[in-house]
N, C-alpha and C positions, 0 to 999 in steps of 0.2 A: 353615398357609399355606406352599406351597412355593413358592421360589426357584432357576430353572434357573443354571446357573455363569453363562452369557451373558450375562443378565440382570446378575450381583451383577460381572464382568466390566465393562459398561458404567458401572455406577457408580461404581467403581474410577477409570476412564477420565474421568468425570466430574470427581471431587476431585481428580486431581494434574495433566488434563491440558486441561480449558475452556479454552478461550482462547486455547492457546499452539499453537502454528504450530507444525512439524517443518521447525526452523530447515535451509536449505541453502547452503553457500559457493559462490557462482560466482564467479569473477574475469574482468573483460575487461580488453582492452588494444587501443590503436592510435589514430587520429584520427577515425573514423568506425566505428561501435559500433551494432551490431543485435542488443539483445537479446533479441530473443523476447517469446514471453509469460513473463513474468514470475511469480513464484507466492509467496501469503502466507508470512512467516518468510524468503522469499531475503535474501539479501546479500551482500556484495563487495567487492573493491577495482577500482580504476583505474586503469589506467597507460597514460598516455602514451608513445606510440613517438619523441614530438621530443625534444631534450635540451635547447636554450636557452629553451624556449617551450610554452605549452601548448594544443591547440587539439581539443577534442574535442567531437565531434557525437555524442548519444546516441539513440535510440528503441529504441523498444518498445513492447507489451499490457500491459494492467492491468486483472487480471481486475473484475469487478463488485463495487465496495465493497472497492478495496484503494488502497493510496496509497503512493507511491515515494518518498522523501528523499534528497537526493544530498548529501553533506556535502565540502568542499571544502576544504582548507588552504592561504593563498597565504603567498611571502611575501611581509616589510615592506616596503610602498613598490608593491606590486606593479601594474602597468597589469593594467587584468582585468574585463569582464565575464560574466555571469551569466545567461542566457537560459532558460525555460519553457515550455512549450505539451503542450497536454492536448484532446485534440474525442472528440466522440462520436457516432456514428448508426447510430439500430436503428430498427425498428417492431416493436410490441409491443401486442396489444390491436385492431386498427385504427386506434390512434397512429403519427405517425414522430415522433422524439424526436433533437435536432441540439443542437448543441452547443460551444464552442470557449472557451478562457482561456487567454491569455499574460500574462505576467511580465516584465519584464528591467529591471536594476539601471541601465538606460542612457537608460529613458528612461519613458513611459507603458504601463499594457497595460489590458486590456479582457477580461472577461467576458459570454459569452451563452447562452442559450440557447431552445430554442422547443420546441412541442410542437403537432404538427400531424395535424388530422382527415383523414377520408377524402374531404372537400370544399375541402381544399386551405386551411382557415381555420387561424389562429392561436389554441387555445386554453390555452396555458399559455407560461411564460416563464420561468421556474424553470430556473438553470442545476445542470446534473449534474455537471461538470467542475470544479475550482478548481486554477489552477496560482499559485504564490509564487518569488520570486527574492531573495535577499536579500544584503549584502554590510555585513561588519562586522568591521571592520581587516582579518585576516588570517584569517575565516572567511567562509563562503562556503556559501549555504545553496538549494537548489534542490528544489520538491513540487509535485509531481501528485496530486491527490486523483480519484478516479471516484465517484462518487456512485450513478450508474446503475445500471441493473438489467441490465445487458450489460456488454461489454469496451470499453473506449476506449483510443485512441491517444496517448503521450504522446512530447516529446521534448526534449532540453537540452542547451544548448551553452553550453559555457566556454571562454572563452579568459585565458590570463596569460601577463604576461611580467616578469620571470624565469614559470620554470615552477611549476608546484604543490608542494607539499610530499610534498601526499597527496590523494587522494581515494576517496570510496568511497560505498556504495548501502545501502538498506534497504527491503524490502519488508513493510508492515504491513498489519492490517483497519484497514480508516476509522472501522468503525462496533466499536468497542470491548466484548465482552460485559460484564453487568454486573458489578461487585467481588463481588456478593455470592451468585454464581451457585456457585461452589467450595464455598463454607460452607455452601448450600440442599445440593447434592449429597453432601457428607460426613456433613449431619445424616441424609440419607434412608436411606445407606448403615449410620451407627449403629441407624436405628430396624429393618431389615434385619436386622440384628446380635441386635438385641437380641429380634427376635421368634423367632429360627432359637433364640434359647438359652433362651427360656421353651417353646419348644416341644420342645425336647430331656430340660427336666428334668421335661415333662409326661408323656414316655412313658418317664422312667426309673424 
């Protein structure tokens, strides 16, 4: 049995590198913040351009099956909310697929979503989108999750006063591979191994 490099290549790629993302540092800064599309493994910090106070508007794309955390530092005593919001719309299939979830630490919020035929009926309702806001002493937590099978829209706004500490982002998958997805790919690559070198000492 032969094994092209390509092949014993992938495998390789398989055991050390399933899962993990090719983490990338972006940094923004200022009061009003257009990140783009966004991509699995990004991350960052934040900075504020006021000095007494803090007040910044974020959005961005989230590609399909990724989810953003915005991590916050206030300080003690700090006035400050927390705001989230995440929608979605695509058609897919002869579906249209809508979608929207808000957050915020100030008051109530509201998830939905629909999923609509080519007769304009309502047949699912199953939201794609989950956004989270949360506020706990001097942390400060803000997520978009996308579910969908497309890109969705998210966007967050914080304010404090005094100003932040710190802030900064993370871009994950939603849908996590399994743990034991590494361990299947290392053993495949042993038995790989081990057939290359009974076949070796077959023709020696």
């Amino acid at each position: 049995m032969k094994f092209s490099p390509t092949f014993l290549a992938v495998l390789f790629a398989l055991c050390f590198n399933v899962g993990i993302a090719q983490a990338a540092e972006v940094d923004f800064s200022g009061g009003s913040i257009d990140m783009g599309t966004v991509s699995i493994g990004q991350f960052g910090n934040l900075t504020s351009t006021t000095p007494l106070y803090t007040q910044m508007g974020i959005q961005g794309v989230l590609p399909s099956y990724g989810k953003i955390v915005f991590d916050y530092t206030l300080p003690v005593g700090a006035t400050s909310n927390i705001f989230s919001q995440g929608s979605y719309a695509y058609t897919s299939g002869g579906l249209t697929y809508t979608g929207m979830s808000v957050s915020s630490t100030s008051g109530p919020g509201f998830t939905f979503g629909q999923v609509i035929d080519s007769g304009s009926n309502i047949v699912g309702t199953t939201p794609l989108v989950l956004s989270f806001a949360s506020l706990n002493g001097t942390t400060g937590i803000a997520t978009i999750t996308n579910l969908s099978a497309s890109t969705a829209s998210f966007f967050s706004n914080i304010f404090s006063f005094p100003s932040l500490r710190a802030a900064s982002y993370n871009v994950a998958s939603a849908v996590p591979l399994p743990a034991s997805l590494p361990m299947f790919a290392m053993g495949l690559v042993g038995l790989v191994m081990l057939a290359r070198s009974r076949k070796s000492k077959q023709g020696a």
